[in-house]
N, C-alpha and C positions, 0 to 999 in steps of 0.2 A: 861114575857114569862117563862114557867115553864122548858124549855129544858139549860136557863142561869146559872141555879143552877150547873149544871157539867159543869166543867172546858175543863177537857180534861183525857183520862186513865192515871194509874200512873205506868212507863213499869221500873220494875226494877226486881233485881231478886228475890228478896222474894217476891215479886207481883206475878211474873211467877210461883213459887211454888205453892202458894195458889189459882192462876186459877187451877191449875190442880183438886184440891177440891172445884171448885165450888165457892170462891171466888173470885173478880173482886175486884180490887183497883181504886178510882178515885179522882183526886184534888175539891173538890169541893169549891164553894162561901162560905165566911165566917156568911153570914146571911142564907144560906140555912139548914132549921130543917129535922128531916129523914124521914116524911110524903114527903115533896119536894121530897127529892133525889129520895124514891119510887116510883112516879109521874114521875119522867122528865127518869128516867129508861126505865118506861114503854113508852116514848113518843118517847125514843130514840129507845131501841134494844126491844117491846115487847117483853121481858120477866117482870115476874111477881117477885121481890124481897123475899126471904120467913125473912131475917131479913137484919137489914141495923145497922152497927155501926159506928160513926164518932170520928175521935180524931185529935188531935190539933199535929200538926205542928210545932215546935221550931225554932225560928229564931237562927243562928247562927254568930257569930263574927271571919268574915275572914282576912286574911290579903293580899293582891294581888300589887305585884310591890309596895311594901313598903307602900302601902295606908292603909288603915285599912278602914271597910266594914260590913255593914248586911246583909246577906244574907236568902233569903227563908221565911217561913214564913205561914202559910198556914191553913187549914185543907184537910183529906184528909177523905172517907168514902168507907169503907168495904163493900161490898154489895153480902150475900151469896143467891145465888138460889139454888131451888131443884135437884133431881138427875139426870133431862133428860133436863134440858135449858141449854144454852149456851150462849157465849156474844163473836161474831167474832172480835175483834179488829185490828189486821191487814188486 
């Protein structure tokens, strides 16, 4: 199913910034390419993507109650629309 490819939005604060311009942040599947992500966008919030960029995600080395841990991991993809779409998330 093409709607698998997006994970879930990605709510942080430079996420919040960049909505404000029109760009959407979202965790996506690590075998999803940006044809996909353009696709399951459009299945999700009809809106039309005008560019889509993806970057990788760095797992990080935590330490938690003396354990020691990886954390995260991911990619995540930028998805900018034109000047009058929107992408309600809450």
């Amino acid at each position: 199913m093409i709607t698998n490819f997006i994970k879930n939005p990605r709510i942080t604060e430079k996420a919040s910034f960049a909505a404000e311009q029109n760009v959407y942040t979202f965790n996506v599947s690590n075998s999803a390419n940006k044809t996909e992500i353009k696709k399951a966008i459009f299945a999700l919030y009809k809106v039309h993507p005008v560019k889509v960029n993806v970057l990788p995600i760095p797992k990080k080395n935590i330490i938690s109650k003396g354990k020691k841990g990886v954390r995260g991991g991911g990619r995540k993809a930028l998805v900018y629309l034109k000047a009058g779409d929107k992408i309600e998330i809450i």
